[in-house]
Each structure stands twice: as C-alpha cells, then as structure tokens.
VEXDREN-2710 file (C-alpha; in Angstrom, 1 decimal):
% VEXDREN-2710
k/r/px/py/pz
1/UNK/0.0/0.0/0.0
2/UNK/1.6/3.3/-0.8
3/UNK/0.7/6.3/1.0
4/UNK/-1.5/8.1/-1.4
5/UNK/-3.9/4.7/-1.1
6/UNK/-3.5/5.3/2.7
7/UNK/-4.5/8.8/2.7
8/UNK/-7.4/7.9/0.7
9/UNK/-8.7/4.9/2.9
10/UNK/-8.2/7.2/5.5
11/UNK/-10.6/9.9/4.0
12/UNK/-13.1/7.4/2.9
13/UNK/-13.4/6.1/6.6
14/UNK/-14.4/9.2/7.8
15/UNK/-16.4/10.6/5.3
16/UNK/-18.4/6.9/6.0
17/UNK/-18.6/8.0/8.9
18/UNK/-19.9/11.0/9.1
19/UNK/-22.5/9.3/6.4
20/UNK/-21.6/12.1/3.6
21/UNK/-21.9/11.1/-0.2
22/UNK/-19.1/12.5/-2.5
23/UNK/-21.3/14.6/-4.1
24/UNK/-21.7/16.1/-0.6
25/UNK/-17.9/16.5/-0.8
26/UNK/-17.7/17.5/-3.5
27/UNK/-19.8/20.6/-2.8
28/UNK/-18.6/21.2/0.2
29/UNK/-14.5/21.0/-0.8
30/UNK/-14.8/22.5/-4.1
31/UNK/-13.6/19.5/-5.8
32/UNK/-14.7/17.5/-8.6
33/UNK/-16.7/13.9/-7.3
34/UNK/-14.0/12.2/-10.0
35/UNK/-11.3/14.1/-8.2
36/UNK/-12.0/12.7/-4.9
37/UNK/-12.9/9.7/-5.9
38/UNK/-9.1/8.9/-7.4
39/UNK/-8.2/10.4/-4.2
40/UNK/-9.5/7.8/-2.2
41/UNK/-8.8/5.2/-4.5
42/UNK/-5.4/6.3/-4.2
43/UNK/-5.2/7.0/-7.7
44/UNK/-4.4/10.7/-7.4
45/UNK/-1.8/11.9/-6.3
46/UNK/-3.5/15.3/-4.5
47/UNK/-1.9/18.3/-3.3
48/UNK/-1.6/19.4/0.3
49/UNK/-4.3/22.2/-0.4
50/UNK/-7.0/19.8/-2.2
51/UNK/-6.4/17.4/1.3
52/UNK/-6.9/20.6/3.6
53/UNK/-10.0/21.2/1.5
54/UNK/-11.3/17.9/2.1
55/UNK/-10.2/17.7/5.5
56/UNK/-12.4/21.1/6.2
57/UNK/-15.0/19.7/4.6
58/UNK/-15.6/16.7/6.8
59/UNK/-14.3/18.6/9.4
60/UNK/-11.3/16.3/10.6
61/UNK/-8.2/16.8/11.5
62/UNK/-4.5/16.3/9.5
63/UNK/-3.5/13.6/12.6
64/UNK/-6.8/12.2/11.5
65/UNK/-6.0/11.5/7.8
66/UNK/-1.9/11.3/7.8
67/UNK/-0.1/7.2/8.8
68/UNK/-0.5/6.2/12.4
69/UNK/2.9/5.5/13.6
70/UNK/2.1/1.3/13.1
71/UNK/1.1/2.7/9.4
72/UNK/4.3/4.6/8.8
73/UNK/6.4/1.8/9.8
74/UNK/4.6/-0.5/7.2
75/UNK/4.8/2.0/4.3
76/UNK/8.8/2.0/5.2
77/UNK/9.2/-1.5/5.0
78/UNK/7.5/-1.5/2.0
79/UNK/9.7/1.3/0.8
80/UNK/12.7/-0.7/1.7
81/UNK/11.8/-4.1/0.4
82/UNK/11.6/-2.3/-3.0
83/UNK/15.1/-1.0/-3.0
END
C-alpha cells in the first residue's frame, strides 16, 4: 500500500462515517466527485491544499488522515523491500 492509497482509505473512513456522499464532498471541498474519488482510491496523487479542503469539509483533523505511527512503519518497509 503506498501512502497516497493510505491517505485515501483514510478519508473514505471518515467521510463513512460522518455518512456524507461524495457529491456532498464535492460541494462542500470544491472539488470535482472524480477528483475525490481517485483520491481515495489512491489513484491521485493530490496536493496538500486539495487534502486541507477535504479535511475542512468533513471537518477532521490532518492527525486524522496522515499514517498512524504502526502505518508509517509499514509504508517503510514496503519502501525498503523495493530498493
């Protein structure tokens, strides 16, 4: 798993959640529904600004969307195993 697909499990989760459609989302962050859906397919690669724009919208936190500690630690090992 890479970290883009862990950011966007991460903001799937919660926008579950908090029972929001991506159309809801969508309107709310100012981004396109394909846009966030790539994003939490882990297909896009989004900036720091289109994630604070999500993260306003479903009013979360960064510490809520960025690796857990256990996470990081995976996505390293993965990281190394490829070199």
């Amino acid at each position: 798993m890479s970290i883009t697909e862990l950011i966007g499990k991460n903001i799937r989760m919660h926008r579950r959640a908090k029972d929001i459609t991506i159309q809801e989302l969508s309107e709310i962050s100012g981004l396109t529904v394909n846009y966030i859906s790539l994003i939490e397919k882990g297909d896009a690669n989004a900036s720091i600004n289109k994630i604070h724009a999500i993260i306003q919208g479903l009013q979360v936190h960064w510490i809520d969307i960025i690796p857990t500690l256990e996470e990081e630690k995976m996505l390293n090992a993965v990281s190394e195993s490829r070199k």
